[in-house]
C-alpha positions, 0 to 999 in steps of 0.5 A, spaced: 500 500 500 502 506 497 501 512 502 502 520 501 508 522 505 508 528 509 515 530 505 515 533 497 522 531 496 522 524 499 515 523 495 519 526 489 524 520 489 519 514 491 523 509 487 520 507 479 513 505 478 514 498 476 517 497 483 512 495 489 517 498 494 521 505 494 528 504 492 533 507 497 538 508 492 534 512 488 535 518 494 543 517 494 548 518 488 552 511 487 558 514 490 556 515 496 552 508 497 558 504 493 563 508 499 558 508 505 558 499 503 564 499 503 566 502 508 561 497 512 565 492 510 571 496 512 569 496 519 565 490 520 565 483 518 560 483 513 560 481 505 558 485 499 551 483 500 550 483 508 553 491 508 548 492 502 541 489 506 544 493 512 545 500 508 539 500 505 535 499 511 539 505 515 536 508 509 529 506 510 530 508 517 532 515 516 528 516 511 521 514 515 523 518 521 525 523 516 517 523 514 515 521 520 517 528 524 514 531 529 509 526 530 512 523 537 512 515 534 519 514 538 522 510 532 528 506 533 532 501 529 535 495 533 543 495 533 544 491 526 541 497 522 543 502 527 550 500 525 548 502 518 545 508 520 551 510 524 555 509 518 551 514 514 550 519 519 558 519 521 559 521 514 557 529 515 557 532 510 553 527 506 548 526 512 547 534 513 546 535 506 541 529 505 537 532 511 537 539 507 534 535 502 529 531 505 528 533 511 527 541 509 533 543 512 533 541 519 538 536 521 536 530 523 540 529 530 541 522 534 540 522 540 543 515 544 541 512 551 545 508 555 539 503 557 536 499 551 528 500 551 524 493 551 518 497 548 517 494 541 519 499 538 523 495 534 518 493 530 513 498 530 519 501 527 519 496 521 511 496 521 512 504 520 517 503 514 513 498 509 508 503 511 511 508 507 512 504 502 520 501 503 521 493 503 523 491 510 528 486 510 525 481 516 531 478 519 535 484 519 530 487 525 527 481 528 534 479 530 535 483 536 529 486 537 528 483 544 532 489 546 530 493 542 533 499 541 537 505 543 535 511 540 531 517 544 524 516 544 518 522 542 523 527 539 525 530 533 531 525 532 533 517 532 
């Protein structure tokens, strides 16, 4: 299901027709996604395609919350995809510019606890991103959402 984002420039960049699902590529460059892989695969032990299902799912993640400010929805990725988003947001200028692209300017902070949340917002995360229209790679949330996740809840930021 298909949903209107609060978000022009998020909507602008909804992946191609023919694809039941937004593509999160189509928001980046193919030099940034290439160097933000590899560095996944520099600074963890993961393959090609395991750095890929990360990224694009920090993507989603950010891009979700991105859509989904100021409505309080306390979203947060559980660790695995929160690597992935630390590896986008570390690289700062590409970060501040994509949240003056789709953000409409405001940076998008990250605002870590040091207790886990045990609240399911996990996966409410995850159910909040296929319903703006991303693919949700399962696995990669399930796998620790028992702990949840780290991320401040019920402000503007992840």
């Amino acid at each position: 299901m298909a949903i209107a984002l609060e978000s022009p420039a998020l909507a602008a960049a909804a992946g191609p027709e023919s694809s039941p699902f937004r593509d999160q590529r189509s928001f980046v460059t193919p030099e940034l996604w290439n160097k933000q892989v590899a560095l996944l695969m520099r600074d963890y032990p993961y393959d090609e395609v395991m750095a890929t299902r990360v990224l694009g799912q920090a993507y989603a993640y950010l891009f979700t919350a991105m859509a989904s400010r100021g409505k309080g929805l306390g979203l947060t990725p559980g660790h695995i995809v929160d690597i992935g988003v630390h590896t986008v947001i570390l690289d700062t200028v590409a970060y501040a510019e994509l949240c003056d692209r789709y953000n409409g300017g405001a940076f998008l902070h990250h605002v870590p606890l040091v207790d886990m949340k045990a609240d399911g917002s996990v996966m409410r995360t995850a159910h909040e991103i296929a319903v703006q229209g991303f693919e949700v790679d399962l696995p990669l949330w399930q796998a620790d959402s028992a702990d949840c996740g780290p991320c401040s809840p019920g402000n503007d930021s992840h």
